[in-house]
C-alpha positions in Angstrom: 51.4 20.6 -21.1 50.1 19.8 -18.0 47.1 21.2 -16.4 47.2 23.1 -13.1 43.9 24.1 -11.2 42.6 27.3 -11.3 39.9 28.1 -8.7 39.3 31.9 -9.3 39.8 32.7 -13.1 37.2 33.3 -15.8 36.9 30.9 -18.4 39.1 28.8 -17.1 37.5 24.9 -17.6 40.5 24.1 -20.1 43.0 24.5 -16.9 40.8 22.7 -14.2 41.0 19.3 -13.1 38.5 17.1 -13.6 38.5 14.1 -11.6 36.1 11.8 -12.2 36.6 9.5 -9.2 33.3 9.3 -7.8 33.6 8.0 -3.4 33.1 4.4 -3.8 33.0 3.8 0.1 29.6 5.6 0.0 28.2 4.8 -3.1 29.4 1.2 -4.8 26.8 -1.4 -3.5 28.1 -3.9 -6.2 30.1 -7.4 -5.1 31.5 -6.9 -1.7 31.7 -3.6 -1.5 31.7 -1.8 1.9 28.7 0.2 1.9 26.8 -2.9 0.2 27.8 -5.3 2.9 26.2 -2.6 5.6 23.1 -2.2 3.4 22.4 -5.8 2.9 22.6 -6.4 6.9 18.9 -4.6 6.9 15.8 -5.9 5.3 15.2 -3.9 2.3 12.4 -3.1 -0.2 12.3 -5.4 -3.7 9.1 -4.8 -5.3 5.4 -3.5 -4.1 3.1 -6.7 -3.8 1.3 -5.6 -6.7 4.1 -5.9 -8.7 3.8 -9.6 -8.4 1.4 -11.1 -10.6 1.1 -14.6 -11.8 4.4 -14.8 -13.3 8.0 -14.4 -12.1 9.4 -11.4 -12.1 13.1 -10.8 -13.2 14.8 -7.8 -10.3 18.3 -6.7 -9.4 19.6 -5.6 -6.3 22.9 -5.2 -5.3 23.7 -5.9 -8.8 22.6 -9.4 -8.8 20.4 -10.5 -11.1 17.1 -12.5 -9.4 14.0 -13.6 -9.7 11.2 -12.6 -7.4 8.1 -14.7 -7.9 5.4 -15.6 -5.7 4.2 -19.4 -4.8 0.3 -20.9 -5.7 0.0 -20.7 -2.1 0.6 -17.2 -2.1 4.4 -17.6 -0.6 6.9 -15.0 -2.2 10.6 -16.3 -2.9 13.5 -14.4 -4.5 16.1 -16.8 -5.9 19.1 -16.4 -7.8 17.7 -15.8 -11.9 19.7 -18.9 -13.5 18.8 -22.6 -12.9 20.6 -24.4 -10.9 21.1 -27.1 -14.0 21.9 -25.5 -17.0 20.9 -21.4 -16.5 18.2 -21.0 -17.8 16.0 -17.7 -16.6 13.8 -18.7 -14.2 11.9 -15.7 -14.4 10.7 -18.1 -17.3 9.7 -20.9 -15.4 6.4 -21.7 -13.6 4.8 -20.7 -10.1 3.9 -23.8 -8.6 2.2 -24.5 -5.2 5.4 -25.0 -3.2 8.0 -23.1 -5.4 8.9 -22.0 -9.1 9.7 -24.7 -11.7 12.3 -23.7 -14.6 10.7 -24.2 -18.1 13.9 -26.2 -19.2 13.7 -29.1 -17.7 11.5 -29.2 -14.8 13.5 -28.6 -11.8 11.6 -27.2 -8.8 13.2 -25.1 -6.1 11.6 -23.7 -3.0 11.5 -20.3 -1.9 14.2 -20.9 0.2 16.3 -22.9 -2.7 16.4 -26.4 -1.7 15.4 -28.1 -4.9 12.3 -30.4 -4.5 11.8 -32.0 -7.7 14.8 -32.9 -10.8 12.3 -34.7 -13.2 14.5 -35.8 -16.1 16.3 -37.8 -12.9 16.1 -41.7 -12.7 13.8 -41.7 -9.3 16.4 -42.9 -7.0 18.5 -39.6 -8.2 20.0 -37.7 -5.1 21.2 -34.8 -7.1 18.7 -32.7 -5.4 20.4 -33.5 -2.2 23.5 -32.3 -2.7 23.0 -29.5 -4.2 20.9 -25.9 -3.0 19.8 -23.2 -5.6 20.8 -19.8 -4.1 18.0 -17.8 -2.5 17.1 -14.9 0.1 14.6 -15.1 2.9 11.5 -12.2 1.8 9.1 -10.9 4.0 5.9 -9.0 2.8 4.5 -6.4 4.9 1.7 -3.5 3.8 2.1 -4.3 0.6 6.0 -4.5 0.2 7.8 -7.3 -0.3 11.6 -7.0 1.4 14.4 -9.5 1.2 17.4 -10.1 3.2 20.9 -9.7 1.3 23.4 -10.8 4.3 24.9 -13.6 6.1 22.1 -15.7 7.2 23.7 -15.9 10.7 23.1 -12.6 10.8 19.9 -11.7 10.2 18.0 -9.3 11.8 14.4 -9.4 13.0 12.5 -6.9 10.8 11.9 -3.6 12.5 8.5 -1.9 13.1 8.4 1.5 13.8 6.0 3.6 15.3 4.8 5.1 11.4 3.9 1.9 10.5 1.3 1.2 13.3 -0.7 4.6 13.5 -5.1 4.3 13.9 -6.7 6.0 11.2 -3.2 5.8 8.9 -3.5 4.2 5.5 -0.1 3.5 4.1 0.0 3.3 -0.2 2.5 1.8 -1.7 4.5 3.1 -4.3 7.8 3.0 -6.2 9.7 5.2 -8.3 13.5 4.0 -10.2 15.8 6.6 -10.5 18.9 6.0 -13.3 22.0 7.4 -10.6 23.2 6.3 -7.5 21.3 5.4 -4.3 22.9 8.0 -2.1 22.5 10.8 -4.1 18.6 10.4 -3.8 18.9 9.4 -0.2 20.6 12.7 0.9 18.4 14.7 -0.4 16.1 13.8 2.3 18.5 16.0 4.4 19.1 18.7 2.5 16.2 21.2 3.6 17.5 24.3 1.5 16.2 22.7 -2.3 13.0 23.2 -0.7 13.3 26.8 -0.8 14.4 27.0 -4.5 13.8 23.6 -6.3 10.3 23.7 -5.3 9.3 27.0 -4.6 11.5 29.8 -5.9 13.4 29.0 -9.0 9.7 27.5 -10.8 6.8 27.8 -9.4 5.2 27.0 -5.5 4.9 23.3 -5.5 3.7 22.5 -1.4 2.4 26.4 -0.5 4.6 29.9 0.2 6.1 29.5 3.3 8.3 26.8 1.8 10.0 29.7 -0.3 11.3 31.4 3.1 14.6 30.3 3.9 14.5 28.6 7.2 16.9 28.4 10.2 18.6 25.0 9.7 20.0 22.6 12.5 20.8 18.6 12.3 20.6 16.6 15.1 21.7 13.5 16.0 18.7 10.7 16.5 18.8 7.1 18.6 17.9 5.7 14.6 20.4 8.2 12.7 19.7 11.9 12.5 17.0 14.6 11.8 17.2 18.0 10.0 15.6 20.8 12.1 13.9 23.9 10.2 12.3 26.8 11.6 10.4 29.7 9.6 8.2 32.1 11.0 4.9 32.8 9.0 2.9 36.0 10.7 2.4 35.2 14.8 3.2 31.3 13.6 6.7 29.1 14.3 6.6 26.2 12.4 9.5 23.6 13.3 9.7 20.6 11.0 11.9 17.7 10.5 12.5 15.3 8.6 14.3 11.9 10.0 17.0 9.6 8.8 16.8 5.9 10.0 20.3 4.6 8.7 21.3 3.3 6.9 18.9 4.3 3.8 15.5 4.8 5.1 13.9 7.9 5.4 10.8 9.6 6.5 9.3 12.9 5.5 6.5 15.5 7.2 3.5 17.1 5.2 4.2 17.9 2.1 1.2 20.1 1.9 1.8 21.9 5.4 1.6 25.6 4.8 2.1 26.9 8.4 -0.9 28.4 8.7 -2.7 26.3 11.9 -1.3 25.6 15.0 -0.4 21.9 15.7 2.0 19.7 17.8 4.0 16.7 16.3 1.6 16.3 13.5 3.2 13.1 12.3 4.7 11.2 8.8 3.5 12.1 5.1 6.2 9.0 3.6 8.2 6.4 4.6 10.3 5.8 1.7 13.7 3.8 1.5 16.5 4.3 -1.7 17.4 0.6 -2.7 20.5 0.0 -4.2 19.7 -2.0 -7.6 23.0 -1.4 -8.9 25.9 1.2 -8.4 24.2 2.9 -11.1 20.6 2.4 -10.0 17.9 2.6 -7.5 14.6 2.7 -6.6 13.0 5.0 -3.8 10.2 1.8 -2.5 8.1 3.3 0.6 4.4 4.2 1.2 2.5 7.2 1.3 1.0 8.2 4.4 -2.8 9.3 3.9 -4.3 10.5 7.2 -5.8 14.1 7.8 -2.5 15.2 9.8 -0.7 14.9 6.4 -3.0 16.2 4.7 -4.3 19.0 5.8 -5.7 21.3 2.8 -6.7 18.0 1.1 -4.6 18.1 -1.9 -3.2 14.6 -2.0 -4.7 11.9 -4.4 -4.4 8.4 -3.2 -4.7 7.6 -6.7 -1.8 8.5 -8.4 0.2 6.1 -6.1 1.6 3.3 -7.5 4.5 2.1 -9.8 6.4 4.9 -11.2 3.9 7.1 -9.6 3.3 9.5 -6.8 0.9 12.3 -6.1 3.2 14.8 -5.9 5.5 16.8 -8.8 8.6 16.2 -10.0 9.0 12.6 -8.8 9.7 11.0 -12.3 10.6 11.3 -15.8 7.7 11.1 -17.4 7.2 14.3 -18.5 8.2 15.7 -21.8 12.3 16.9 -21.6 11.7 20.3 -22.8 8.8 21.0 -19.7 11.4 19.2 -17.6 13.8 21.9 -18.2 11.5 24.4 -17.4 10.0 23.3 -14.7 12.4 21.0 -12.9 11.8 18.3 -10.1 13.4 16.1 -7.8 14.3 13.7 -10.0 15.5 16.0 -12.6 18.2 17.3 -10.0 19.1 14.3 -8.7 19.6 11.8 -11.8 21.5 15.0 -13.4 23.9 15.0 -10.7 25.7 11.9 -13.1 25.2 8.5 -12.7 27.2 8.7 -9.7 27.6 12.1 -7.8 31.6 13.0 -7.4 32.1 14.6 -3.9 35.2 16.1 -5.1 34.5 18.7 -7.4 31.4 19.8 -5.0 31.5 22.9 -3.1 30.0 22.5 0.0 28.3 25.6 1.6 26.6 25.8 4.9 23.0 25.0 3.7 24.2 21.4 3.4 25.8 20.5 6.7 22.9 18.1 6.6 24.8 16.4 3.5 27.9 15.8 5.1 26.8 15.2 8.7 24.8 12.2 6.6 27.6 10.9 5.0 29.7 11.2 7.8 26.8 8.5 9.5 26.8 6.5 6.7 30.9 6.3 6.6 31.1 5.3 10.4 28.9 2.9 10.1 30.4 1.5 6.7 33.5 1.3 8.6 32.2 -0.2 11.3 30.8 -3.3 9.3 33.7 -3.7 7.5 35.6 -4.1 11.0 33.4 -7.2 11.5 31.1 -5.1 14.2 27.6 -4.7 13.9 25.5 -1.9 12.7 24.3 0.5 15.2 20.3 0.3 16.0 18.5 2.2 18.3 17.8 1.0 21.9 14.8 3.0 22.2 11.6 1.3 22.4 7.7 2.0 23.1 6.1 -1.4 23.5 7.5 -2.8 20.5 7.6 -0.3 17.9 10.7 1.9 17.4 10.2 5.2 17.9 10.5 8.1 15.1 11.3 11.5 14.7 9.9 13.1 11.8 7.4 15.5 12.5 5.5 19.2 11.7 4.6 21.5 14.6 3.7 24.9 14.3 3.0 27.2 17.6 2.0 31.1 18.1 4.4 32.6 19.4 4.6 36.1 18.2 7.4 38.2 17.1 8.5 40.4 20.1 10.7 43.3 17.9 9.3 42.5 14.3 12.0 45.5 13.7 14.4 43.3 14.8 14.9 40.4 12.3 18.2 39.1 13.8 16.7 39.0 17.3 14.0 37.5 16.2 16.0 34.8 13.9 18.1 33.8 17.5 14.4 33.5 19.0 13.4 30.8 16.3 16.8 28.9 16.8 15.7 28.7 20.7 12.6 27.9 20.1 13.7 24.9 17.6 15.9 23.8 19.5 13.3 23.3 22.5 10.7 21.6 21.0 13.6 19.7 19.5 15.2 18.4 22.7 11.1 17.0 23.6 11.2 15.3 20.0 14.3 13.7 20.5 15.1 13.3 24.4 13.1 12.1 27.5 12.0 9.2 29.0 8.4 9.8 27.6 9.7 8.3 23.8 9.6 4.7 25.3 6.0 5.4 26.9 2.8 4.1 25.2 1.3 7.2 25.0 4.5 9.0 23.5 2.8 11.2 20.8 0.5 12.5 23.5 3.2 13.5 25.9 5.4 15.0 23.5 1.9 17.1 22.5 1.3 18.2 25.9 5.3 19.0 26.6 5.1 21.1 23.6 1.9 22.6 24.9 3.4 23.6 28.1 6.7 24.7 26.8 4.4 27.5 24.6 1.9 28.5 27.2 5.7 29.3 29.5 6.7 31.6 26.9 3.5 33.4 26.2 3.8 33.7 30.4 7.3 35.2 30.0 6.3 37.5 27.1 3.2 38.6 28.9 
């Protein structure tokens, strides 16, 4: 009997197709894969630097099983896991001053492969010549350690953007491994509408109440990939967030704890987090936490609880017990249950997640794109030599005119988005040195001009 696909029909799972084909141009990072040969042309995330103690530790990214260790001299190397000689784990062998010897028999590679030191050799041995133990170039920075997965011709210099350089701005590490697919964790940095019920309506209010009001929603493109654009009003307040998509699979985020209440102009990141492919199967969100009084401005967030497997906000593990779980879902409840890799084609799609599909229609492009033998897309934009971002929180008074009205007044909050939007995104100011205060001051004048025109 064959099974025919019946969309509107009750009880009907016996006669639906289920296909379990899951987009592997998005989502397989494994081997050559396309979207893993465009990830691995960026410098991305292994380990925090506090996961690297004394001994070799054994990681996998992109499905290949290494070794990330770190020197006497306080050099970090990430080299292929088997010896060169006979396979033996090197996350068994020793950290010595000028690379990591396998406990077999003595071989020492550097952190960039070439093998110093064959032992069990006659001295006038050239093995070590003519032969080069696989290894990626690593670079730690704030307490990250990133590696480079692509053709060494290739390589990119690694990027700072303006988050990363900000006075007054501590950035904590921390990392969290979630058992599904990289780009099903990714997305959901652009997918504004599980705010509303994941963590406010359907449990209880995780961030504060005016994260339960259902926003108008816009997605915009970005010089580094794209931002979402949501606007609620809260009393005489407008508050305009977004949160910003540097492709391929970093992503930054506003306050968590913003509750709309105070006015402020392109307060600035709460996390900086990227979704590292460990496997098809696998990944590991890898990023910092921002702690400065923009981000946190009831004082809620707890340095402390930032770390490995940990973050100062709900929901971001497994750790709790399954039953509470249930009850009280998180992020990472939603995500992981999505399967071990999300299949696009038996999703249904709804306006709320244009942000979704506008993402992986970035991602796909630039996939492509690769794949064609071009290079990836980066931004031009620059402001002295930091990249500029887009991510931000800003909340204006700007009073309802017709509180009667809700549908004039929900075409008001689209205008006004899309203003303080177009200073966000656009201008010549975004390669100035003072950026963040121009943008403030635009924003300033584009609200004192609309108080003018109400008045």
């Amino acid at each position: 009997m064959t099974k025919k696909t019946i969309l509107i029909k009750p009880y009907s799972a016996y006669e639906r197709e289920h296909s379990t084909a899951e987009d592997a141009e998005l989502t397989h990072v494994e081997g050559d894969a396309p979207a893993g040969e465009y990830l691995r042309r960026f410098w991305q995330p292994i380990a925090l630097s506090s996961e690297l103690g004394e001994l070799p530790k054994r990681v996998r990214m992109f499905g290949e099983p290494l070794v990330l260790f770190r020197t006497k001299g306080g050099t970090p190397g990430l080299l292929e896991l088997h010896c060169s000689h006979r396979g033996t784990s090197l996350e068994f062998g020793i950290c010595e001053d000028e690379g990591l010897r396998c406990c077999y028999h003595g071989w020492l590679f550097g952190v960039d492969g070439t093998i110093l030191e064959t032992p069990g050799d006659p001295p006038e041995s050239t093995l070590r010549h003519s032969v080069c133990h696989g290894a990626y170039p690593v670079i730690e920075y704030k307490g990250l350690i990133f590696g480079y997965f692509g053709p060494p011709a290739l390589k990119p210099e690694f990027p700072i953007y303006d988050s990363y350089e900000r006075e007054g701005d501590r950035l904590v590490p921390y990392v969290i491994t979630y058992p599904c697919n990289w780009l099903q964790v990714h997305e959901n940095v652009m997918d504004p509408a599980h705010a509303v019920f994941l963590h406010t309506r359907i449990s209880f209010t995780q961030f504060a109440e005016v994260w339960g009001e259902l926003p108008e929603m816009d997605f915009v493109p970005t010089p580094t990939g794209m931002v979402y654009v949501t606007t609620r009003r809260w009393g005489d307040n407008v508050w305009i967030r977004s949160n910003d998509i540097l492709l391929p699979n970093l992503a930054q985020v506003g306050h968590i704890w913003e509750d709309g209440a105070e006015p402020k102009a392109f307060n600035r990141v709460a996390i900086t987090r990227w979704t590292t492919p460990v496997d098809n199967n696998t990944c590991r969100i890898i990023g910092w936490r921002h702690f400065h009084p923009e981000a946190d401005p009831r004082g809620i967030a707890d340095e402390s609880l930032c770390g490995v497997e940990s973050v100062d906000f709900f929901g971001q593990n497994g750790d709790r017990p399954y039953e509470e779980r249930q009850r009280m879902p998180g992020d990472f409840d939603a995500q992981v249950s999505q399967r071990p890799i999300a299949v696009h084609q038996l999703e249904n799609l709804t306006r709320c997640d244009r942000g979704v599909a506008m993402l992986r229609q970035l991602l796909r492009r630039q996939i492509r794109r690769v794949a064609e033998g071009q290079a990836p897309t980066l931004s031009p934009v620059r402001a002295g030599d930091l990249v500029p971002t887009y991510a931000h929180d800003t909340v204006v008074q700007i009073p309802c005119a017709d509180s009667a009205d809700a549908q004039a007044d929900a075409e008001r909050l689209r205008e006004i988005a899309k203003a303080i939007t177009q200073i966000v995104v656009k201008g010549a100011h975004h390669e100035a040195a003072d950026r963040d205060a121009q943008v403030r001051a635009l924003i300033a004048a584009y609200v004192e001009a609309q108080r003018e025109t109400a008045a």
